[in-house]
mmCIF file of the N, C-alpha and C atoms, coordinates in Angstrom:
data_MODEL
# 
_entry.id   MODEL 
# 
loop_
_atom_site.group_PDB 
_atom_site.id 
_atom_site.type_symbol 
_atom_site.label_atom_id 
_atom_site.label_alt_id 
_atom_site.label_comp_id 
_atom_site.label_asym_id 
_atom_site.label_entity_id 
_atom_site.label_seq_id 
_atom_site.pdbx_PDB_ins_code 
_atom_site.Cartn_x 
_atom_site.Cartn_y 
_atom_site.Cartn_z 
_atom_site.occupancy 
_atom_site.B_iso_or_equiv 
_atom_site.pdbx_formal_charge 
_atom_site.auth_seq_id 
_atom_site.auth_comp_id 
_atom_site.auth_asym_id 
_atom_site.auth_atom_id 
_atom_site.pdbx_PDB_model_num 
ATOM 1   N N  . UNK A 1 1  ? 211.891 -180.469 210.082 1.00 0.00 ? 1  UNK A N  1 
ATOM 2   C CA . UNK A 1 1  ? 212.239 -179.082 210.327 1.00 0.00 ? 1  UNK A CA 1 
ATOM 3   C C  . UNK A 1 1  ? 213.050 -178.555 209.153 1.00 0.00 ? 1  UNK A C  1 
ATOM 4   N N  . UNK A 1 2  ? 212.384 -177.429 208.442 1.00 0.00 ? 2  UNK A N  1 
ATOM 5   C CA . UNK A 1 2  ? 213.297 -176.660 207.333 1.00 0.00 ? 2  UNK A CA 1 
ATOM 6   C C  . UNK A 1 2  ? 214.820 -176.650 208.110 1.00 0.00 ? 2  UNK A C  1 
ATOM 7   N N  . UNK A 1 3  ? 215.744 -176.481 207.027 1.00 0.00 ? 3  UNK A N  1 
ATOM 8   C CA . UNK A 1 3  ? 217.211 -175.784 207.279 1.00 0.00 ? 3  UNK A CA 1 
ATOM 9   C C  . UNK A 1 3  ? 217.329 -174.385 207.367 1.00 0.00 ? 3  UNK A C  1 
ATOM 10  N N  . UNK A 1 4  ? 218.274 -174.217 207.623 1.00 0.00 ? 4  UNK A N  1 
ATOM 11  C CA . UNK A 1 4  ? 218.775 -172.729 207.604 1.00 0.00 ? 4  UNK A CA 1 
ATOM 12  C C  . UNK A 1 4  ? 218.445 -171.614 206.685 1.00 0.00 ? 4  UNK A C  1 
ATOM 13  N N  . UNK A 1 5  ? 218.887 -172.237 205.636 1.00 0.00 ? 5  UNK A N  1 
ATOM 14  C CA . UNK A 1 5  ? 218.754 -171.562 204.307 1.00 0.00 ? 5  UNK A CA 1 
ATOM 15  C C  . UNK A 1 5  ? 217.333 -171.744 204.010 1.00 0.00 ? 5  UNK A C  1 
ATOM 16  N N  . UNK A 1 6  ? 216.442 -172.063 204.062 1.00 0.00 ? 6  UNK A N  1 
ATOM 17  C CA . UNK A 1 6  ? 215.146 -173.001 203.392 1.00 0.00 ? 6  UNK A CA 1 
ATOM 18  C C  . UNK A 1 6  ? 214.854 -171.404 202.839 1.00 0.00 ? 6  UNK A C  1 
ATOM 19  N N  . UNK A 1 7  ? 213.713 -171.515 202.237 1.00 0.00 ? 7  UNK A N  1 
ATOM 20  C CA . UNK A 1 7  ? 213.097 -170.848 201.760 1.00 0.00 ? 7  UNK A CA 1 
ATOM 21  C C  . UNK A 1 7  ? 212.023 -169.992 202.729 1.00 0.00 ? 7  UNK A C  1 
ATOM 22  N N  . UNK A 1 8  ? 211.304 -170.927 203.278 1.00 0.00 ? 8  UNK A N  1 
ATOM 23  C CA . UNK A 1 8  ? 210.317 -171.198 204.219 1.00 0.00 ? 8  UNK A CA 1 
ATOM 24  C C  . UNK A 1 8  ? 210.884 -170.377 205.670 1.00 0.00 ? 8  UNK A C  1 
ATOM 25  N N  . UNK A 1 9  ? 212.307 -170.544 206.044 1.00 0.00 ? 9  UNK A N  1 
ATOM 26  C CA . UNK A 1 9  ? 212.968 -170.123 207.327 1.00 0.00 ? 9  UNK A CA 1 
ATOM 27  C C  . UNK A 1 9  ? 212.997 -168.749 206.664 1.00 0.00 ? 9  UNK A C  1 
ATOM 28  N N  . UNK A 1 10 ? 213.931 -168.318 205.658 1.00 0.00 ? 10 UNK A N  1 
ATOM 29  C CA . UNK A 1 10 ? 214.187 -167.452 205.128 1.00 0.00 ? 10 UNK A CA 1 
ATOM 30  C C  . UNK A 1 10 ? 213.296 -165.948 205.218 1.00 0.00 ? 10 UNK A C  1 
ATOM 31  N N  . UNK A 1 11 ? 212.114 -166.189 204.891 1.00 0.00 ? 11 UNK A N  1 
ATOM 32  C CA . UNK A 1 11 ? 211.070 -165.469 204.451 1.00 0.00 ? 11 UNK A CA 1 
ATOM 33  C C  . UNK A 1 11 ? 210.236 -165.215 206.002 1.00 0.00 ? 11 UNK A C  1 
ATOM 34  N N  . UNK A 1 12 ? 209.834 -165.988 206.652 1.00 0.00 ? 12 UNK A N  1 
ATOM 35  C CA . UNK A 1 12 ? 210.216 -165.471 208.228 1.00 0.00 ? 12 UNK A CA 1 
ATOM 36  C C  . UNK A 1 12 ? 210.842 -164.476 209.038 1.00 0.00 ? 12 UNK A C  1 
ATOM 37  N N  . UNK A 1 13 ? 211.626 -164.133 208.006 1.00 0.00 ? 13 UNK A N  1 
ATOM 38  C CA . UNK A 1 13 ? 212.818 -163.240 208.916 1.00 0.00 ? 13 UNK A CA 1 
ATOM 39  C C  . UNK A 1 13 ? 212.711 -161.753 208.231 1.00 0.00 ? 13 UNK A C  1 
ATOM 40  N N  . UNK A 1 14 ? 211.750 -161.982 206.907 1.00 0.00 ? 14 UNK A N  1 
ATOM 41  C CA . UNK A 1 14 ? 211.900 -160.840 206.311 1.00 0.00 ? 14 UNK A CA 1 
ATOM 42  C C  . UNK A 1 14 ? 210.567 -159.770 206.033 1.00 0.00 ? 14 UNK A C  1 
ATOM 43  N N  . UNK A 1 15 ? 209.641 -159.013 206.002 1.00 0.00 ? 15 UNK A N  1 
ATOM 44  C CA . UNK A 1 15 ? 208.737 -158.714 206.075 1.00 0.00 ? 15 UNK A CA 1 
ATOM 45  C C  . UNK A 1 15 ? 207.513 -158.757 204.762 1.00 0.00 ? 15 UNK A C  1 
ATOM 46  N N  . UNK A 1 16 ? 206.825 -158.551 204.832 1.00 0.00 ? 16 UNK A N  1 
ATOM 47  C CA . UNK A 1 16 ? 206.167 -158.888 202.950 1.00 0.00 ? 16 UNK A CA 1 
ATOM 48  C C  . UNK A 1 16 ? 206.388 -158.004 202.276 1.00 0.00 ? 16 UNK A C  1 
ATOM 49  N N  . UNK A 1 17 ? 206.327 -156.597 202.231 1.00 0.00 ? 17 UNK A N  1 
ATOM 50  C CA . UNK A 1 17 ? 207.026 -155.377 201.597 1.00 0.00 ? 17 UNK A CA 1 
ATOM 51  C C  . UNK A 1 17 ? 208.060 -155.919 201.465 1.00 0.00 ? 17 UNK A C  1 
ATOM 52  N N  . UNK A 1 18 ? 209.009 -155.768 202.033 1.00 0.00 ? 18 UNK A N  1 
ATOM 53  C CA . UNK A 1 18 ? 210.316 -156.143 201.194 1.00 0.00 ? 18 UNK A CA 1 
ATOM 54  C C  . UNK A 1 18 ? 210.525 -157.129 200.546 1.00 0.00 ? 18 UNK A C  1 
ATOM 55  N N  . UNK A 1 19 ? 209.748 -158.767 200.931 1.00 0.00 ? 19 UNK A N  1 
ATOM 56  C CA . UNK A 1 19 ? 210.292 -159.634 199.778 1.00 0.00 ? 19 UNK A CA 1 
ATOM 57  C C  . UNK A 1 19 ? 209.246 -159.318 198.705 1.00 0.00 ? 19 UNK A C  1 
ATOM 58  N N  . UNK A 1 20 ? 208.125 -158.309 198.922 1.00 0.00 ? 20 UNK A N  1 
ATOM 59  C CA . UNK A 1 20 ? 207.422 -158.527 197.142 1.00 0.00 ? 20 UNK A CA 1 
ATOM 60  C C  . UNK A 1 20 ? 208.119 -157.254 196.726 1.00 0.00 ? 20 UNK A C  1 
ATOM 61  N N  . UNK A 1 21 ? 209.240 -156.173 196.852 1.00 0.00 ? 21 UNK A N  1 
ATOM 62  C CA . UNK A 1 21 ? 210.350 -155.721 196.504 1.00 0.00 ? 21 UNK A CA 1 
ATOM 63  C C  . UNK A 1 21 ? 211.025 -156.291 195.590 1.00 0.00 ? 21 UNK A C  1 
ATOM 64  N N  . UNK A 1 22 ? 211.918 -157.145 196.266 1.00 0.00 ? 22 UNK A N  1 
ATOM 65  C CA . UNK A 1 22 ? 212.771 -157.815 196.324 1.00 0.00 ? 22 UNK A CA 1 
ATOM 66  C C  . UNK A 1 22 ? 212.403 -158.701 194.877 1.00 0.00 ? 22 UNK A C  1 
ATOM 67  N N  . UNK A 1 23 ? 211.330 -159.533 194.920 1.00 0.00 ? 23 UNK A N  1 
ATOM 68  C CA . UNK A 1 23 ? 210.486 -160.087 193.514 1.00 0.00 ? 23 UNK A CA 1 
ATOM 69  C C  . UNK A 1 23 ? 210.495 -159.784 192.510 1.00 0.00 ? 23 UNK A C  1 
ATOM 70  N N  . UNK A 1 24 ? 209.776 -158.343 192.498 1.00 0.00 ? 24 UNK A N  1 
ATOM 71  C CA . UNK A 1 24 ? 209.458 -157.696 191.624 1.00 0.00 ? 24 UNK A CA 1 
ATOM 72  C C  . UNK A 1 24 ? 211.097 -157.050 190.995 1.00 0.00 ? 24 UNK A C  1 
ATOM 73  N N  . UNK A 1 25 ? 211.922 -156.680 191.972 1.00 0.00 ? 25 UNK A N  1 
ATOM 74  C CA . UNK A 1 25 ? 213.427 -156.459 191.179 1.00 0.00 ? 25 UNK A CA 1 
ATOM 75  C C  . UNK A 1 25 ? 214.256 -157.662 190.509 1.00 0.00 ? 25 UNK A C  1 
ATOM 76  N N  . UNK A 1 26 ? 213.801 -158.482 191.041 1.00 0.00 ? 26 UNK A N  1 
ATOM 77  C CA . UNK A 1 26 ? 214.059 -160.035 190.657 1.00 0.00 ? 26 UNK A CA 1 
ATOM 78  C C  . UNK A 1 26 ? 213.290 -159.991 188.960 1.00 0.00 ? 26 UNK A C  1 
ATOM 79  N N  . UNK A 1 27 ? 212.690 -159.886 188.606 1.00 0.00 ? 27 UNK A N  1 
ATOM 80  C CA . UNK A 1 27 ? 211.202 -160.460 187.834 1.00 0.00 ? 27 UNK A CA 1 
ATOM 81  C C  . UNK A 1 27 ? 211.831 -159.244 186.663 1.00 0.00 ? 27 UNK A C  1 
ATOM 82  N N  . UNK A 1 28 ? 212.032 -157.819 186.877 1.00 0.00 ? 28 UNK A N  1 
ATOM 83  C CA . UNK A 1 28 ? 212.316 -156.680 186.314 1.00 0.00 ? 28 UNK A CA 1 
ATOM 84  C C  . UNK A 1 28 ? 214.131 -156.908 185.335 1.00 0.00 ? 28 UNK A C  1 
ATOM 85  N N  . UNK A 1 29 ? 214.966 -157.476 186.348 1.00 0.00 ? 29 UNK A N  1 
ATOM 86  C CA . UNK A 1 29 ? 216.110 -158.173 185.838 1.00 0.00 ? 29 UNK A CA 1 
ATOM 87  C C  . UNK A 1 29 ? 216.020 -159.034 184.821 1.00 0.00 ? 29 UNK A C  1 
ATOM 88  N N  . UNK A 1 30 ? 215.390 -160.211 185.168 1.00 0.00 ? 30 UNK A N  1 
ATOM 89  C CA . UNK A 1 30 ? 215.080 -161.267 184.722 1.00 0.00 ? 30 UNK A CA 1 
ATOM 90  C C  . UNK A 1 30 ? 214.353 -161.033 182.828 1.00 0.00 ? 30 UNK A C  1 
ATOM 91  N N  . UNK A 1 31 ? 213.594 -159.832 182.727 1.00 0.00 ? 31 UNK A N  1 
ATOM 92  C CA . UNK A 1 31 ? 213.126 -159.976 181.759 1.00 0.00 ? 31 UNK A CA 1 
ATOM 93  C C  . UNK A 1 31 ? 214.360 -158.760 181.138 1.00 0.00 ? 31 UNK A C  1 
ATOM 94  N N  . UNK A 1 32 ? 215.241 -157.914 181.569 1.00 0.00 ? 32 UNK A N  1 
ATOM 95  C CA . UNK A 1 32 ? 216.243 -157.768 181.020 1.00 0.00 ? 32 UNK A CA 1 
ATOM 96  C C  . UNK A 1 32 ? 217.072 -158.069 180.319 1.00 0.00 ? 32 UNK A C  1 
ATOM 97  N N  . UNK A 1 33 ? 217.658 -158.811 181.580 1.00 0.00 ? 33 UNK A N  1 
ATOM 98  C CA . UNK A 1 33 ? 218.638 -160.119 180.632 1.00 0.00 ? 33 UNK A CA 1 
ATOM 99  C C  . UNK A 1 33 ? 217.913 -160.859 180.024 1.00 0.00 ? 33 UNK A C  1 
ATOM 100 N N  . UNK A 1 34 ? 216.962 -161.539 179.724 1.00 0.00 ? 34 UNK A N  1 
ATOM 101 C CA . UNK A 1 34 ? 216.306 -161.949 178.369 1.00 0.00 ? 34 UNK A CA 1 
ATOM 102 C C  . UNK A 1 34 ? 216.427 -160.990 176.983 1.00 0.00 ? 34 UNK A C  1 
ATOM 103 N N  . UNK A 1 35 ? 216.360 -159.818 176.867 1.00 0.00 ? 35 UNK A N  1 
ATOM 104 C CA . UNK A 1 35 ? 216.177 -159.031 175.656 1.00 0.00 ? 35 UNK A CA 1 
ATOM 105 C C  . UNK A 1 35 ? 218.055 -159.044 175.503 1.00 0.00 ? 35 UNK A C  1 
ATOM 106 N N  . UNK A 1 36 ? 218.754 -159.080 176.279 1.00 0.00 ? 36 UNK A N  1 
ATOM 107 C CA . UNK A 1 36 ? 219.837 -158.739 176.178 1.00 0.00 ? 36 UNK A CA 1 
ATOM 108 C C  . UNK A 1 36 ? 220.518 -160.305 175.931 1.00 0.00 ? 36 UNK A C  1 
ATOM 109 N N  . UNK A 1 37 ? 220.218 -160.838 176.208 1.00 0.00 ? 37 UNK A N  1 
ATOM 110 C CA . UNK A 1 37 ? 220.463 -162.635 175.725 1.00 0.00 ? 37 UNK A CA 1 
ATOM 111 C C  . UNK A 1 37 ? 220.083 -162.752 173.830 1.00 0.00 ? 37 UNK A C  1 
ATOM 112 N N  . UNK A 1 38 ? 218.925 -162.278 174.021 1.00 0.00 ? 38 UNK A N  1 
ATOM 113 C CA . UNK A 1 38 ? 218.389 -162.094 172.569 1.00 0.00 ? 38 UNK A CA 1 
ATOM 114 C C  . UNK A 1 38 ? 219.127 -161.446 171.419 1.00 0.00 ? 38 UNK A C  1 
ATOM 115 N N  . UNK A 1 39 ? 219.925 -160.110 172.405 1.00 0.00 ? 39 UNK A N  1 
ATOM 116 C CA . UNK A 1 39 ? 220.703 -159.095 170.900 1.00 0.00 ? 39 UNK A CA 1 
ATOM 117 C C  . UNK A 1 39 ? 221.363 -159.594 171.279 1.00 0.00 ? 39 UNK A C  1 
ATOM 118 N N  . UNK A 1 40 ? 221.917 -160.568 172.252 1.00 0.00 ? 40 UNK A N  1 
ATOM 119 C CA . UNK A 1 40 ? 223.315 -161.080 171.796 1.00 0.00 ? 40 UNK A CA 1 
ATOM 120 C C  . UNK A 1 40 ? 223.579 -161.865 170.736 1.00 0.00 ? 40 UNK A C  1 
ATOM 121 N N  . UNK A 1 41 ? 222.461 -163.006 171.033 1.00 0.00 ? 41 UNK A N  1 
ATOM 122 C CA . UNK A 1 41 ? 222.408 -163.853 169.886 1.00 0.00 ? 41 UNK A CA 1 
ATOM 123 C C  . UNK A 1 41 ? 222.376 -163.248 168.385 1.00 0.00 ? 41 UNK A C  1 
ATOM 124 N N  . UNK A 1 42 ? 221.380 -161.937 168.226 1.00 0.00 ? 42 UNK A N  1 
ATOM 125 C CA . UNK A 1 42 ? 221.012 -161.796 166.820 1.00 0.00 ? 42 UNK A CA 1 
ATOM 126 C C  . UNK A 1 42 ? 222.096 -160.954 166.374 1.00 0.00 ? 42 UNK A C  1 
ATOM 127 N N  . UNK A 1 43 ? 222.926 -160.174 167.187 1.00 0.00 ? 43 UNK A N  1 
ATOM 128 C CA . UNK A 1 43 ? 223.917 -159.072 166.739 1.00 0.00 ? 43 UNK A CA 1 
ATOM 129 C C  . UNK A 1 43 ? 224.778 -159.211 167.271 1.00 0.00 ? 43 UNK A C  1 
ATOM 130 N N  . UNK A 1 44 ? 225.675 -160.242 167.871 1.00 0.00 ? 44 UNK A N  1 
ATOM 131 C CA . UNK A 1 44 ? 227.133 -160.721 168.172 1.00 0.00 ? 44 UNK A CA 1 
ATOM 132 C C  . UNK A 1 44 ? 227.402 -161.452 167.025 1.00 0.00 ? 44 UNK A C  1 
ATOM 133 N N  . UNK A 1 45 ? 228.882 -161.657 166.425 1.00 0.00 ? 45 UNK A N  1 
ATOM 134 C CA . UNK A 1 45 ? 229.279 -162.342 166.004 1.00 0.00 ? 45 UNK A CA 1 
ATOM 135 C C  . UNK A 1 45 ? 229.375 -163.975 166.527 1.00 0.00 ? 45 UNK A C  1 
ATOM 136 N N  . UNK A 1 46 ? 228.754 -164.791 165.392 1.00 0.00 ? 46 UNK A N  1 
ATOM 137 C CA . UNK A 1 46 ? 228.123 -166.084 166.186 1.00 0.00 ? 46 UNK A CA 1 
ATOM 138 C C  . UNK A 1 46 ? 229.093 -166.946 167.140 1.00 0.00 ? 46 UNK A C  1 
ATOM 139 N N  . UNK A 1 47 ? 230.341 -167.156 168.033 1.00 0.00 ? 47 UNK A N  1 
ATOM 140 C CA . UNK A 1 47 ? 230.901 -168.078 168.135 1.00 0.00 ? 47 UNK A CA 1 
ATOM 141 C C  . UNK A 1 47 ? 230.517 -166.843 169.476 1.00 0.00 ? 47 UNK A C  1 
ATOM 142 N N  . UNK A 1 48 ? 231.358 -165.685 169.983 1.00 0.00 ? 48 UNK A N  1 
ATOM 143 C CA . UNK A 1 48 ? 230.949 -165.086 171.072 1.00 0.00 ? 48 UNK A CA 1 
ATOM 144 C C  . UNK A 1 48 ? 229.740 -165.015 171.424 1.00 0.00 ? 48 UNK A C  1 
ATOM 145 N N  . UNK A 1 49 ? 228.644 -164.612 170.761 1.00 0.00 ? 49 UNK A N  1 
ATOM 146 C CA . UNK A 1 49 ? 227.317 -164.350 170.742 1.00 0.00 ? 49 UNK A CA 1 
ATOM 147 C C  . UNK A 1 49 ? 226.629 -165.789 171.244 1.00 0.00 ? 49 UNK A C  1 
ATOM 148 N N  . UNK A 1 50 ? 227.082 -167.236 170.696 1.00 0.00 ? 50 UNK A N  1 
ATOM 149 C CA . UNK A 1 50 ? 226.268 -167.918 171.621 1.00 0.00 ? 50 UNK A CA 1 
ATOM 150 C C  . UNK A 1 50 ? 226.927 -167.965 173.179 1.00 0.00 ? 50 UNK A C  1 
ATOM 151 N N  . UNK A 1 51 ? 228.268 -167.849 173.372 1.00 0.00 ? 51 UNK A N  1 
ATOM 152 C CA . UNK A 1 51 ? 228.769 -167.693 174.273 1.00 0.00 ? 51 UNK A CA 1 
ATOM 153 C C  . UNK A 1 51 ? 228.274 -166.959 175.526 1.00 0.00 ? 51 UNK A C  1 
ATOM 154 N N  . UNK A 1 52 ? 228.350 -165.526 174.985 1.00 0.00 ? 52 UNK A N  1 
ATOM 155 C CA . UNK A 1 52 ? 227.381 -164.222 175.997 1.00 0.00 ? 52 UNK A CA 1 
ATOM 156 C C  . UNK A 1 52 ? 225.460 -164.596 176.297 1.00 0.00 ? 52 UNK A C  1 
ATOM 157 N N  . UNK A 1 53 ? 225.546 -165.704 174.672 1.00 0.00 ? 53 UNK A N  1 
ATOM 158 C CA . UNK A 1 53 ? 223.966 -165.319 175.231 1.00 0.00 ? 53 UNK A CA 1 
ATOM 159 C C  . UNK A 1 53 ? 223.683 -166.659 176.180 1.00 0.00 ? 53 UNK A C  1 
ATOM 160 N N  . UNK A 1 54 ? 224.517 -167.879 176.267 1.00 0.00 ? 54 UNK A N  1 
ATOM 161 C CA . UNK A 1 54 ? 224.450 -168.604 177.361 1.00 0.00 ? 54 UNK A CA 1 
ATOM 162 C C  . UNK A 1 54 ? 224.799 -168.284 178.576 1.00 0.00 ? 54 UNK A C  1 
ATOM 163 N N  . UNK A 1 55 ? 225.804 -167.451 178.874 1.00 0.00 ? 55 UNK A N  1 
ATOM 164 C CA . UNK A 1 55 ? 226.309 -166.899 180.032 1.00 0.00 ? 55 UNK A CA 1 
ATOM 165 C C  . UNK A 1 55 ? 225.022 -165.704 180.466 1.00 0.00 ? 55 UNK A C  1 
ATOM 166 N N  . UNK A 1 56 ? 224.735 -165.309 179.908 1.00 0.00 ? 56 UNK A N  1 
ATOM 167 C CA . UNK A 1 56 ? 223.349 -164.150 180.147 1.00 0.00 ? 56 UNK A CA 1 
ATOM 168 C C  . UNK A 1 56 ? 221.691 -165.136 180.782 1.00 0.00 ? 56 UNK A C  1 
ATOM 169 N N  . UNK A 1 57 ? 221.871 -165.699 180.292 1.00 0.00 ? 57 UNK A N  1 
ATOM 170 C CA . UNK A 1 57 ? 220.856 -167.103 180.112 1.00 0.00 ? 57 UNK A CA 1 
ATOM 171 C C  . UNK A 1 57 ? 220.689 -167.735 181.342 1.00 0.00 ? 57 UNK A C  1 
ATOM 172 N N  . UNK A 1 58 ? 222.030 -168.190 181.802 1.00 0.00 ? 58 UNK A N  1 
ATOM 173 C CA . UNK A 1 58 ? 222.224 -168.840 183.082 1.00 0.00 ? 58 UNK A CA 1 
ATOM 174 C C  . UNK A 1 58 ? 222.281 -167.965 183.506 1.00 0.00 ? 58 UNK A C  1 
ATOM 175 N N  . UNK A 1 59 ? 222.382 -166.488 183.681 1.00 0.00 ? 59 UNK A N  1 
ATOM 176 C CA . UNK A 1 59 ? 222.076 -165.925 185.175 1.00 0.00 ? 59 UNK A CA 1 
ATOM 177 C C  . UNK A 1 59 ? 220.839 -165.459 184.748 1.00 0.00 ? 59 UNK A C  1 
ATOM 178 N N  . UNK A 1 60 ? 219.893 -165.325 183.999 1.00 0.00 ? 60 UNK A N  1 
ATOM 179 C CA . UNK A 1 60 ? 218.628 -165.307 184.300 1.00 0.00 ? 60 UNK A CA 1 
ATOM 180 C C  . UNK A 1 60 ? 217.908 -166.929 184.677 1.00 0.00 ? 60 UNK A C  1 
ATOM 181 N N  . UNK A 1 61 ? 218.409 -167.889 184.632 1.00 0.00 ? 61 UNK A N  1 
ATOM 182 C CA . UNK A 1 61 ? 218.011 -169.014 185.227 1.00 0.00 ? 61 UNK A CA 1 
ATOM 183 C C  . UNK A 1 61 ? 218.204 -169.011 186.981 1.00 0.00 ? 61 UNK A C  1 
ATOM 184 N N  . UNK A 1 62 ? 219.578 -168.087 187.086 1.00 0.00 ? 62 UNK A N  1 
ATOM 185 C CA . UNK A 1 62 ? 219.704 -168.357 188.556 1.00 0.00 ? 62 UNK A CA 1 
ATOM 186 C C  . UNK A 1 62 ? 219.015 -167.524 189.213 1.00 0.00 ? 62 UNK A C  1 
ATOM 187 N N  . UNK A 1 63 ? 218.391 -165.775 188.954 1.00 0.00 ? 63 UNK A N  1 
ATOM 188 C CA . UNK A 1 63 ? 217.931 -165.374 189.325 1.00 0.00 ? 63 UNK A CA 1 
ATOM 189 C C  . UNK A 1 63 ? 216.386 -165.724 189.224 1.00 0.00 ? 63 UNK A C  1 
ATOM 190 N N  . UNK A 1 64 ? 215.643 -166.809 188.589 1.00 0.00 ? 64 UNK A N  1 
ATOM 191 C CA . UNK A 1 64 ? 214.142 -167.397 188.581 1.00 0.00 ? 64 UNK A CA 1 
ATOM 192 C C  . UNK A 1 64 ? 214.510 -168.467 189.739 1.00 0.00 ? 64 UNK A C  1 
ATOM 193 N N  . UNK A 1 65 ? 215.762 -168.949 189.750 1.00 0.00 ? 65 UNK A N  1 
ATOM 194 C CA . UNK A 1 65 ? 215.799 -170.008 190.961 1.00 0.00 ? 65 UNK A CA 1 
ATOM 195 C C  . UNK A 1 65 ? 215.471 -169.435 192.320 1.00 0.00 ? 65 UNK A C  1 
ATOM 196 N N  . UNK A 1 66 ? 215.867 -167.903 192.056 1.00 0.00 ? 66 UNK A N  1 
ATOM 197 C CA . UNK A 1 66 ? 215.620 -167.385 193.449 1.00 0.00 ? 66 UNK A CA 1 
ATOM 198 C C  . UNK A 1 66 ? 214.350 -167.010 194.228 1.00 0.00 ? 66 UNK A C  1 
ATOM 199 N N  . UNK A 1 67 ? 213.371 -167.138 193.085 1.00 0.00 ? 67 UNK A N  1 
ATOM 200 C CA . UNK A 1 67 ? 211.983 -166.545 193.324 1.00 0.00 ? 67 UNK A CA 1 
ATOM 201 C C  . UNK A 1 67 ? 210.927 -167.196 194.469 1.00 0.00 ? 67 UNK A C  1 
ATOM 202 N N  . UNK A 1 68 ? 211.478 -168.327 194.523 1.00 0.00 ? 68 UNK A N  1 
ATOM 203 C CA . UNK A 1 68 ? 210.759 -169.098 195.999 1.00 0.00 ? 68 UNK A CA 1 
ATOM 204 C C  . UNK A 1 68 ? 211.322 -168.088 197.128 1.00 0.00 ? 68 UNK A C  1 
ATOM 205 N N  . UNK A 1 69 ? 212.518 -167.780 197.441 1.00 0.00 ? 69 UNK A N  1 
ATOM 206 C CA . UNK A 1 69 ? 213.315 -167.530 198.805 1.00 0.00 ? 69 UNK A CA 1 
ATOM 207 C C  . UNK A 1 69 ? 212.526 -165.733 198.636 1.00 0.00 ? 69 UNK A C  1 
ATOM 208 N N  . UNK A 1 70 ? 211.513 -165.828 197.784 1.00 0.00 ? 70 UNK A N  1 
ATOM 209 C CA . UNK A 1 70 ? 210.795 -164.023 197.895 1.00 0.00 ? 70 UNK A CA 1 
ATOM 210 C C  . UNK A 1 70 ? 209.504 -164.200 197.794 1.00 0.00 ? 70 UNK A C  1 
ATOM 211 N N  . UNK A 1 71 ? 208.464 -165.237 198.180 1.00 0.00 ? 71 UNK A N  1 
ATOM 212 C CA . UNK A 1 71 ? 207.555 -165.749 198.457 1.00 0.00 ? 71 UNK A CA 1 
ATOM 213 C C  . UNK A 1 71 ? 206.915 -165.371 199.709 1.00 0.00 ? 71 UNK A C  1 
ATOM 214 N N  . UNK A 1 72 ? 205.944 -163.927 199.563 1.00 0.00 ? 72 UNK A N  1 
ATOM 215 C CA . UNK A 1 72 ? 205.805 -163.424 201.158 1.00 0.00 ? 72 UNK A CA 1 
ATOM 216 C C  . UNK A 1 72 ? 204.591 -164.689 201.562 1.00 0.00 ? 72 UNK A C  1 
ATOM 217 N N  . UNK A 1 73 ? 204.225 -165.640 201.382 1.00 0.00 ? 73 UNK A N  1 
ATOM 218 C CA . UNK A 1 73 ? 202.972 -166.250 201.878 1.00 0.00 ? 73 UNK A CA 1 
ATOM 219 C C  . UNK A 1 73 ? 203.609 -167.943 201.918 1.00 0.00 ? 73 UNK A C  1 
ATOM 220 N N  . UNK A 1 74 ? 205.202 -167.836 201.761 1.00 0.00 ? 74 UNK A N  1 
ATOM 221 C CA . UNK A 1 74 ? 205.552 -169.427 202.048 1.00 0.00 ? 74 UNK A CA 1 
ATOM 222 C C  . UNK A 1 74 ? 205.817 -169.385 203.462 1.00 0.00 ? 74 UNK A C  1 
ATOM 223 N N  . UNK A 1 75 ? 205.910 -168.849 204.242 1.00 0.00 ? 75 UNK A N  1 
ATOM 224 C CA . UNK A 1 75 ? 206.280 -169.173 205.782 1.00 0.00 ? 75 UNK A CA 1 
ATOM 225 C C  . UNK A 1 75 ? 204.942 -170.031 206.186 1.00 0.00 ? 75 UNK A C  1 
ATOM 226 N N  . UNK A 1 76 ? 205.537 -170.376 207.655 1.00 0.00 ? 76 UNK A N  1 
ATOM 227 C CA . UNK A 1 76 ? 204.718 -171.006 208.302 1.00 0.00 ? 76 UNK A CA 1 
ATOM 228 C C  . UNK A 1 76 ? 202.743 -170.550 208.305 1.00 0.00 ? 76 UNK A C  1 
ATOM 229 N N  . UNK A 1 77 ? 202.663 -169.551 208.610 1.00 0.00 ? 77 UNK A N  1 
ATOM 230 C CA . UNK A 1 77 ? 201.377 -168.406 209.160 1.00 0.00 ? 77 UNK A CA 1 
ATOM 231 C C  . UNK A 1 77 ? 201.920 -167.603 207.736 1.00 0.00 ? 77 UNK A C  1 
ATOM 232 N N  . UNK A 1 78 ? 200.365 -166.937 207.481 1.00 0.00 ? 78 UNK A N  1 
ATOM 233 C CA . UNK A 1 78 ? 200.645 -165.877 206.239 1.00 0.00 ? 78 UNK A CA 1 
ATOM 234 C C  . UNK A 1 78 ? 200.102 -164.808 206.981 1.00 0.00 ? 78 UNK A C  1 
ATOM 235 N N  . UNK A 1 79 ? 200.834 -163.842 206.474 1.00 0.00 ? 79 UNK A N  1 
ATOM 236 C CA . UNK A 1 79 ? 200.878 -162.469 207.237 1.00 0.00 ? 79 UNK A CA 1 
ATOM 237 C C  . UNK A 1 79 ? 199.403 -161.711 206.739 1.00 0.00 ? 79 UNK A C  1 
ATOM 238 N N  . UNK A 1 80 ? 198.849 -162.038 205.429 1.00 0.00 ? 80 UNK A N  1 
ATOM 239 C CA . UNK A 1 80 ? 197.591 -161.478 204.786 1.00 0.00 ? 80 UNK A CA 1 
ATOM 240 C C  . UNK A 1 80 ? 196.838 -161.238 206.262 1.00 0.00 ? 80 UNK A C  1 
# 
């Protein structure tokens, strides 16, 4: 039996419009902070600049971690 949190429980509870929303604002961020990771690196002064562009980096890593828990077709039954 999934947990609480699962992914799988999660997405159950939520309708498919909203988690392919939810995705797609996910996905829209995500390639944000990439360009903005990028001028950090090329136009910060280098000791901050790798700094910001790792800190920028890891939260576009955490927000791709999230992309399962917005998966309208991982539940049990698919709504298609």
């Amino acid at each position: 039996m999934a947990g609480n949190l699962s992914p799988a429980r999660w997405a159950d509870t939520q309708s498919a419009v909203a988690l392919m929303v939810v995705r797609l604002l996910i996905v829209a961020n995500t390639i944000v902070l990439v360009a903005v990771g990028a001028l950090c690196l090329a136009f910060v002064s280098r000791p901050a600049g790798y700094v910001g562009a790792g800190a920028v980096f890891g939260l576009t890593a955490l927000l791709l971690c999230l992309l399962p828990y917005t998966n309208p077709r991982r539940g049990e039954q698919s709504r298609w």
